[in-house]
Each structure stands twice: as structure tokens, then as C-alpha cells.
C-alpha positions as CSV (number, residue, x, y, z in Angstrom):
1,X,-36.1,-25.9,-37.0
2,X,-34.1,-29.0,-36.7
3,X,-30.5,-28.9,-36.1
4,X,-28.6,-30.0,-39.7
5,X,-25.4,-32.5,-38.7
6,X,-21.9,-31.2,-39.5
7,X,-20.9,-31.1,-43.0
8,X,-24.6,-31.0,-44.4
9,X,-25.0,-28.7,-47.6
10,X,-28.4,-27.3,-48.0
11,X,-27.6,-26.2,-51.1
12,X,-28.8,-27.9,-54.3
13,X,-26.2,-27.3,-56.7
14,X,-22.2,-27.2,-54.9
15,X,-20.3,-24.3,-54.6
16,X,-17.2,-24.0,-56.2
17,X,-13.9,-21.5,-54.4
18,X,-12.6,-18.6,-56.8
19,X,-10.0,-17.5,-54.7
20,X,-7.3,-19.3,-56.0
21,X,-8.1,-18.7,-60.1
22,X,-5.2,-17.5,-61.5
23,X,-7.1,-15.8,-64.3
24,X,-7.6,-12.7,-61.5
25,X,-5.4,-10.4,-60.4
26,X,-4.1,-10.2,-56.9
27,X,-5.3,-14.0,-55.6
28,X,-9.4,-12.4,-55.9
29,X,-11.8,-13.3,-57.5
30,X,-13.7,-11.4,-60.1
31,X,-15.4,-8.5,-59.4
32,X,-19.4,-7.9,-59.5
33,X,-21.6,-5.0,-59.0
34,X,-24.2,-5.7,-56.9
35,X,-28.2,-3.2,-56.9
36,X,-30.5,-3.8,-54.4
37,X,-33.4,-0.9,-53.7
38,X,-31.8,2.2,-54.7
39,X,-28.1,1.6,-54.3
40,X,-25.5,-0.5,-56.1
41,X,-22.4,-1.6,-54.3
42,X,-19.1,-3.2,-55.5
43,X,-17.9,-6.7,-54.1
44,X,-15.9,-9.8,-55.3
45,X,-17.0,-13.4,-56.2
46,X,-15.8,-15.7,-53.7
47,X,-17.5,-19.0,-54.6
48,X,-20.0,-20.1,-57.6
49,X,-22.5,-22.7,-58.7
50,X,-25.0,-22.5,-61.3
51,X,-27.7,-21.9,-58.4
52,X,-25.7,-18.8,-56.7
53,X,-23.0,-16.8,-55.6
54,X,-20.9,-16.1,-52.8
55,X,-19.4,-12.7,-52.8
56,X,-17.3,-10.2,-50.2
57,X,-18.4,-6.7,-49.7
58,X,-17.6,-3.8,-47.5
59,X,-21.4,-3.3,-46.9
60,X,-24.1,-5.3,-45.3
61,X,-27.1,-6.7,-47.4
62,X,-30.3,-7.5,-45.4
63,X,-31.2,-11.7,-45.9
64,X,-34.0,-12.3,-47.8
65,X,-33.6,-8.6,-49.9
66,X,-33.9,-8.9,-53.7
67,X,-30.6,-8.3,-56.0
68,X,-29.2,-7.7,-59.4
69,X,-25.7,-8.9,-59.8
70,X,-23.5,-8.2,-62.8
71,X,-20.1,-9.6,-63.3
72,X,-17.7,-11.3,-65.8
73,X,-16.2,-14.7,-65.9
74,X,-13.2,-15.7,-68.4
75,X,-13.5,-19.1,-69.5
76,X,-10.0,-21.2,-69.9
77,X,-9.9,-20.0,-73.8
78,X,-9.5,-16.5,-72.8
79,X,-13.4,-16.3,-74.0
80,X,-14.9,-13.3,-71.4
81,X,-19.0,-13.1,-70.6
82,X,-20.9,-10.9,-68.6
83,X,-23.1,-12.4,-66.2
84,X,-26.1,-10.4,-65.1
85,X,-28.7,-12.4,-62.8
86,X,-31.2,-11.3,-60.7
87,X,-31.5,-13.2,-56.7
88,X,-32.5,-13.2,-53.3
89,X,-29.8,-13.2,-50.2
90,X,-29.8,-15.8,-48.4
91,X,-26.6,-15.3,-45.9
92,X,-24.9,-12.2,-44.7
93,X,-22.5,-12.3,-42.0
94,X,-19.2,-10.2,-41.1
95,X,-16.0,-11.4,-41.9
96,X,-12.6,-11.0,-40.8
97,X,-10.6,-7.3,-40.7
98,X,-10.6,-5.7,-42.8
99,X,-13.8,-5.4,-42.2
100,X,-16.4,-7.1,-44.9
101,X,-19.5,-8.6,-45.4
102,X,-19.6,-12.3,-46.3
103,X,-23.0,-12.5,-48.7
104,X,-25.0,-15.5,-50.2
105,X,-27.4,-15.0,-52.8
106,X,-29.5,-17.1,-54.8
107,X,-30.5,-17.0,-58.1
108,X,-33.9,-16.5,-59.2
109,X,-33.5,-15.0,-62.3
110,X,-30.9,-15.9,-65.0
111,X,-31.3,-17.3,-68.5
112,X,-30.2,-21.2,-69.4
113,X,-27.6,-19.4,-71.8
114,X,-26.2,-17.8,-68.4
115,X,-26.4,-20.8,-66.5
116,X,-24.5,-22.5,-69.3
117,X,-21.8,-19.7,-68.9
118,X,-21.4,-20.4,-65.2
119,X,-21.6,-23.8,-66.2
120,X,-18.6,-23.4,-68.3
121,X,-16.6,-21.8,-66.1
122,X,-16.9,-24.7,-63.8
123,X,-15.6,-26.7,-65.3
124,X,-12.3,-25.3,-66.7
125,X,-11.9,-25.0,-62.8
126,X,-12.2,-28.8,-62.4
């Protein structure tokens, strides 16, 4: 494996921060539930792009491990959509105290009229 310089995103569609959304409470983002094998877990969105998510939680998730996610998103209108999706995770690694899980995951299942959603809410961040 080849060493990626500083600064290069392997990602193909950017991320874009939550954290500072004033549409949620408390300077978080919005909450999702997260299922993978037989237990479900609660986290919050940290980033977002129409090819993933990145999210906190207070429990590791093992890379590569298959994932439903389910959250909502209120667009600039006041409009609210659910978001289910289902994904792979790509990065887990701790995070600072209180203790947490930072967690990438990677969409490999959602609908064009979720994407669109996600889509949306980029935008009114922009």
C-alpha cells in the first residue's frame, strides 16, 4: 500500500461538517440509529455526503461490518425526512473523552430519492 500525500481525500463524493447546524440542539448533530448483527446502537451525524456518513458513538463498530442507519435531516424550509440507508464501515477509531467511537460508513444501499434528500440538505448548508 502506497503512502497517500497530506491532504488527499479518498473519498469520491466530499464530506460536509454538521457540527455547527443550528437546526440541532445543543451544537450536535442529528441523531441516527445505527443495526449491525443483532444490536442497534444510538450515535450522532458528524459529517455527510451523498456517498456516506460520519457519525460519533459510545461503542466500537468492527471496519468492514455491514450497517443499517436511520436518521432525519431538516432541510432549510423546515421540511423533515427520514433517511434509512444500508452501508459498510469503513473507519472506526476512538475519539477524545468522553470516551467515543469516531465511525465511517459507506453507503451501499440507499434510493436516488434518498440521495436527493442528502443532496438537499447540502446544499442549504452551502
Amino acid at each position: 500500500m502506497t503512502d497517500l500525500p497530506p491532504g488527499f481525500e479518498k473519498r469520491r463524493f466530499t464530506r460536509f461538517p454538521l457540527a455547527f447546524d443550528p437546526r440541532y440542539q445543543g451544537g450536535e448533530g442529528p441523531a441516527l440509529q445505527v443495526r449491525s448483527g443483532e444490536r442497534t446502537e444510538s450515535g450522532r451525524l458528524v459529517d455527510i455526503s451523498i456517498g456516506g456518513i460520519g457519525f460519533v458513538s459510545p461503542v466500537a463498530f468492527a471496519k468492514n461490518a455491514p450497517a443499517e442507519v436511520d436518521f432525519d435531516l431538516i432541510l432549510k424550509d423546515g421540511r423533515c425526512f427520514r433517511v434509512q440507508a444500508q452501508g459498510v464501515v469503513r473507519f472506526c477509531g476512538a475519539s477524545a473523552p468522553p470516551k467515543r467511537y469516531r465511525i465511517g460508513l459507506e453507503f451501499t444501499g440507499i434510493t436516488q430519492a434518498q440521495q436527493g434528500i442528502i443532496g438537499s440538505y447540502i446544499e442549504s448548508l452551502l
